[in-house]
C-alpha positions as CSV (number, residue, x, y, z in Angstrom):
1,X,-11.9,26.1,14.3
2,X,-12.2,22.7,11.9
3,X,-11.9,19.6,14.2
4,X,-11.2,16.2,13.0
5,X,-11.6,13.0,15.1
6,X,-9.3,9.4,13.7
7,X,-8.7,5.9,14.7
8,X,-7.1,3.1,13.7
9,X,-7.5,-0.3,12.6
10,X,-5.3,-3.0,12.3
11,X,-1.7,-3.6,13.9
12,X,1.5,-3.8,11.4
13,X,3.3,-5.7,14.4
14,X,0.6,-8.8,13.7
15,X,2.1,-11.1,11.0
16,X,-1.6,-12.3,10.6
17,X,-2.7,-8.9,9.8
18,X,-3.2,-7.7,6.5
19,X,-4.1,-4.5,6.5
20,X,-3.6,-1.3,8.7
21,X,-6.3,1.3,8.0
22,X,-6.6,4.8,9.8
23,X,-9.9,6.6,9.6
24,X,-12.2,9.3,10.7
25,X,-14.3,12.9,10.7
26,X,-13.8,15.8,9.8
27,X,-16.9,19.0,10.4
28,X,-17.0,23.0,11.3
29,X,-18.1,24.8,14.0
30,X,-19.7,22.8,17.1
31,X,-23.4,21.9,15.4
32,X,-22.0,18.8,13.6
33,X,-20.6,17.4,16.6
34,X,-23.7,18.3,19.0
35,X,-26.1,16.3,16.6
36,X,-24.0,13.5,16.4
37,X,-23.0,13.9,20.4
38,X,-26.4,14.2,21.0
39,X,-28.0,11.1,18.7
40,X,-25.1,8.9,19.9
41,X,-25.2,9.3,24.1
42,X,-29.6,8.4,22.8
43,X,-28.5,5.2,21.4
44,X,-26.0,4.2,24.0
45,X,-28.8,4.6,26.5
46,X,-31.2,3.1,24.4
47,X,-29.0,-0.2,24.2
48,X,-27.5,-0.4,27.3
49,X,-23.8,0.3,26.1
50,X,-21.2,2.4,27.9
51,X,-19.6,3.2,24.7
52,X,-18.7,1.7,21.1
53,X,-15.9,-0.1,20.6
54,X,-15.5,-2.2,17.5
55,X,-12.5,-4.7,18.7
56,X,-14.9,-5.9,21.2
57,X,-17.8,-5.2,20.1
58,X,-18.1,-7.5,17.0
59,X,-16.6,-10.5,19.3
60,X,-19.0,-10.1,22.4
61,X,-15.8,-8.9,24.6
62,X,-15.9,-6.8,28.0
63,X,-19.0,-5.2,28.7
64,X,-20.5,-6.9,26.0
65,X,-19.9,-10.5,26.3
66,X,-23.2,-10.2,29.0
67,X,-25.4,-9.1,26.3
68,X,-25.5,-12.4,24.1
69,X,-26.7,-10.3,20.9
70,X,-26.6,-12.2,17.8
71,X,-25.9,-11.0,14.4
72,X,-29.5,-9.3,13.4
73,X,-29.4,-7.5,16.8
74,X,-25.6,-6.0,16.4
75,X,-26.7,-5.3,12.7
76,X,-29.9,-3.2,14.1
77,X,-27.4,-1.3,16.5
78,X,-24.8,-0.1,14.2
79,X,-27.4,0.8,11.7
80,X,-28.6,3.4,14.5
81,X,-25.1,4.3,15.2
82,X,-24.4,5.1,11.4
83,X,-27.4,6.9,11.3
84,X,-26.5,9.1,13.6
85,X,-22.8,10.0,11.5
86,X,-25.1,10.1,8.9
87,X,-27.4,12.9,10.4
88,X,-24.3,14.6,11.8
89,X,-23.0,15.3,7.5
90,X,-19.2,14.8,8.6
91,X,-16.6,14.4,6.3
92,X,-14.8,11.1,6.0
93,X,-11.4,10.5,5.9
94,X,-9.9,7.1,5.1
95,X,-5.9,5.6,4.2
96,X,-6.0,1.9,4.1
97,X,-2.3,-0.2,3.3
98,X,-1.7,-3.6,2.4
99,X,0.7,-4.1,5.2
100,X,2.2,-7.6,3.3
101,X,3.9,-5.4,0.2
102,X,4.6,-2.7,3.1
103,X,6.6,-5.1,5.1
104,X,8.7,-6.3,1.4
105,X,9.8,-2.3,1.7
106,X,13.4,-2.2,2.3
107,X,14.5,-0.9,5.6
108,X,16.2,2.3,4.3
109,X,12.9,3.2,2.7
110,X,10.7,2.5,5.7
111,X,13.2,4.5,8.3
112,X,12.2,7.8,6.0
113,X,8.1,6.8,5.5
114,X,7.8,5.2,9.3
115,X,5.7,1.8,9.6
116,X,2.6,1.5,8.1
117,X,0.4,3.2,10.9
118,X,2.8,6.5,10.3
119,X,2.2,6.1,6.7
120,X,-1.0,6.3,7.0
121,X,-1.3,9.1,9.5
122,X,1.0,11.1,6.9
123,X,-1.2,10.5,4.3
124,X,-4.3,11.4,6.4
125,X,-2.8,14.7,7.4
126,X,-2.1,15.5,3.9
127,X,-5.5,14.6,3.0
128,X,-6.6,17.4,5.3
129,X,-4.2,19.8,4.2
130,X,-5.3,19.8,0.8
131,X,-9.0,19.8,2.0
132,X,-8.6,23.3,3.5
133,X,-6.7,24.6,0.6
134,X,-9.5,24.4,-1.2
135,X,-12.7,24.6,1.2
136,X,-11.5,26.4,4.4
137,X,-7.8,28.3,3.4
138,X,-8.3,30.9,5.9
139,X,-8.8,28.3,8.8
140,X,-7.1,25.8,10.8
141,X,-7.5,22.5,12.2
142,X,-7.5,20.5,15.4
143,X,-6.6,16.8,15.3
144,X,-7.8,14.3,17.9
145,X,-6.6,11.0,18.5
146,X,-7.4,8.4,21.1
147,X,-5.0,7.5,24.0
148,X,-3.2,5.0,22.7
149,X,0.0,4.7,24.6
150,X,2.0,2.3,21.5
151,X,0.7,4.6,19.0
152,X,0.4,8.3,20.2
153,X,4.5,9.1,20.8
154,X,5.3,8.6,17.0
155,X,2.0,9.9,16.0
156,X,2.9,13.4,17.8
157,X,6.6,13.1,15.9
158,X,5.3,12.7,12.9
159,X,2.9,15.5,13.3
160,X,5.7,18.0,14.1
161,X,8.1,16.7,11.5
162,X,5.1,17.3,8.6
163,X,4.7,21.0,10.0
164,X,8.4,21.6,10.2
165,X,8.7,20.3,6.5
166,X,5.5,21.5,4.9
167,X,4.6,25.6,5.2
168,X,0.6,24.4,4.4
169,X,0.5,21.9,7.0
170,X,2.5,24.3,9.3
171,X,-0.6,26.9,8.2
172,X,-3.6,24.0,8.7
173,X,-2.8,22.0,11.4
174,X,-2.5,23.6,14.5
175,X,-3.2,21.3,16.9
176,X,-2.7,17.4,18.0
177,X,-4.8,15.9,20.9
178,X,-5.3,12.5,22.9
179,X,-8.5,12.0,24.1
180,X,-10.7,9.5,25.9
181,X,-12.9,8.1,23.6
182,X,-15.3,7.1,26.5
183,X,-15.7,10.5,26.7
184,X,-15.3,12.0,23.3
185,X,-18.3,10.8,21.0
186,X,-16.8,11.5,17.3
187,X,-14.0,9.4,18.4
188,X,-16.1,6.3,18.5
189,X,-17.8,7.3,14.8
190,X,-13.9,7.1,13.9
191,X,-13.5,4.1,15.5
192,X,-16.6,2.5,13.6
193,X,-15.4,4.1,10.1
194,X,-11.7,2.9,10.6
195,X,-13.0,-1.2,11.8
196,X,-15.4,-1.0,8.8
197,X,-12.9,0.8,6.1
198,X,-10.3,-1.8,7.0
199,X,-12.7,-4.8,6.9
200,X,-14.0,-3.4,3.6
201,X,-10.5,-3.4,2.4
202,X,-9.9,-6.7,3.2
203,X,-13.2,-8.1,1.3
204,X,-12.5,-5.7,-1.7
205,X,-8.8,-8.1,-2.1
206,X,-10.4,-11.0,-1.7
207,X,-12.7,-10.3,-4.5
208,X,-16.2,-9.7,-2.5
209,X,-18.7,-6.7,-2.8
210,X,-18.6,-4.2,0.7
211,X,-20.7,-5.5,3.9
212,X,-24.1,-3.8,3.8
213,X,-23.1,-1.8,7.1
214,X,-20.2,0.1,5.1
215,X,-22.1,1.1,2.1
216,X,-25.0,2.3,4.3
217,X,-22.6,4.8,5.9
218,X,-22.2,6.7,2.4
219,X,-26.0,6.5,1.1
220,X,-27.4,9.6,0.4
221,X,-30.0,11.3,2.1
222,X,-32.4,13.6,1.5
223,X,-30.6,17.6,0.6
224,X,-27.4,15.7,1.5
225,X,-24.4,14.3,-0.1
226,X,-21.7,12.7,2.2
227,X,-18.2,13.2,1.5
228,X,-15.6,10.5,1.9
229,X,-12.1,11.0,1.0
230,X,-9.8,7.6,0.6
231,X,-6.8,6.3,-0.3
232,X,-5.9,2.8,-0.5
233,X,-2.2,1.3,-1.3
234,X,-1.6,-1.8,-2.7
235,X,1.1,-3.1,-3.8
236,X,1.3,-1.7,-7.3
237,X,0.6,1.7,-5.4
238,X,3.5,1.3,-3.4
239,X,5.7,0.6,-6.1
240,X,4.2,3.3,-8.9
241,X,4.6,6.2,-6.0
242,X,7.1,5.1,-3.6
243,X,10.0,3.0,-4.7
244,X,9.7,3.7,-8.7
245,X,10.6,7.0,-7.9
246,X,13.3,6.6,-5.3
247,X,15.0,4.2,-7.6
248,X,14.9,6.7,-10.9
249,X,16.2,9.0,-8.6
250,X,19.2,6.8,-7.3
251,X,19.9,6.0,-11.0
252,X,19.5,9.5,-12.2
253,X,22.5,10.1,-9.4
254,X,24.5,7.3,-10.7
255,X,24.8,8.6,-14.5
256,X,27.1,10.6,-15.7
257,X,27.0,14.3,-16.5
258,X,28.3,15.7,-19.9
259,X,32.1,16.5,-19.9
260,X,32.7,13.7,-16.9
């Protein structure tokens, strides 16, 4: 069994928000997930963290507010932490929306596609799908997500309506799980790929380069080359795939056939 671990970043309901990213891992069999298990619970202990949690980790909230660690000491400790994906050789997964042209989306479009976080979790699943087409077709895989009560009930719709539609995804996915990310390690690596992806994101469309922190989590190492699959939907995006081709289609309904 393939098991992949995701999280999310960024709320559609904030009208200060920009952008809603969703984000995670993907690896075989259990070795993958015991180095990175392994590595990570070392460099919890070794700081003095319970867990890792981006929202309040980057603004000194909860358990953290205590520690007082300025910039150059939070740099040192996600460097360790992205070692540690690094190390593990998972495969990235990444769907990141401008969530300003998704709102301009007219309301019978968006009762189809869901709100941007269901966008995004449909476009990760088909991600996946297409993955083990071509890498894994005679296996299946497990989805994790955290327990996120706002989230999780359309999350687990959405996940039975793409398997009710889609024969491959019916095939590939064969499981959706909630999970304590306290307890489950590669949900925290998500958590750290979907708060960088989407902060990335938001520097790429203001015009700046990527933080030093996101590019370090795709550097190469030695014998290895990291895999990170991404999609990100701007506004031309939106309107090239998604509502171009709804309105041709509405036209194409609207002219007349030969002989009427």
């Amino acid at each position: 069994m393939i098991r992949a671990f995701f999280d999310d970043s960024g709320k559609e309901s904030d009208p200060s928000n920009r952008v809603v990213c969703i984000a995670g891992y993907l690896a075989a069999g259990e070795t993958p997930w015991n180095i990175l298990g392994d590595r990570w619970r070392q460099i919890l202990l070794t700081h003095g963290i319970s867990w890792l949690h981006m929202k309040d980790f980057m603004p000194d909230k909860d358990e953290y507010a205590a520690l007082k660690w300025d910039w150059p000491k939070k740099k040192a400790v996600l460097e360790d932490f992205i070692g540690a994906i690094r190390a593990a050789g998972l495969i990235g997964f990444g769907v990141g929306i401008d969530v300003d042209a998704w709102r301009k989306i007219p309301k019978e479009i968006t009762r189809k596609e869901g709100d941007a976080q269901q966008f995004c979790f449909a476009r990760i699943m088909r991600m996946i799908v297409e993955r083990m087409k071509v890498s894994a077709p005679r296996d299946f895989v497990s989805v994790h997500f955290d327990c996120d009560r706002n989230f999780t009930p359309a999350r687990f719709q959405r996940f039975i309506g793409i398997r009710d539609r889609d024969p491959d995804a019916k095939l590939y996915l064969q499981s959706f799980t909630i999970a304590d990310p306290r307890v489950y390690i590669p949900l925290q690596a998500a958590d750290l790929l979907a708060w960088e992806s989407r902060k990335d994101v938001l520097r790429r469309m203001g015009g700046f380069e990527s933080r030093e922190e996101y590019d370090s989590i795709f550097q190469i190492l030695p014998d290895y080359f990291p895999t990170y699959i991404s999609e990100l939907w701007l506004e031309s995006d939106i309107e090239e795939q998604i509502l171009k081709p709804i309105r041709e289609a509405q036209q194409a309904k609207q002219v007349p056939s030969e002989g009427e």
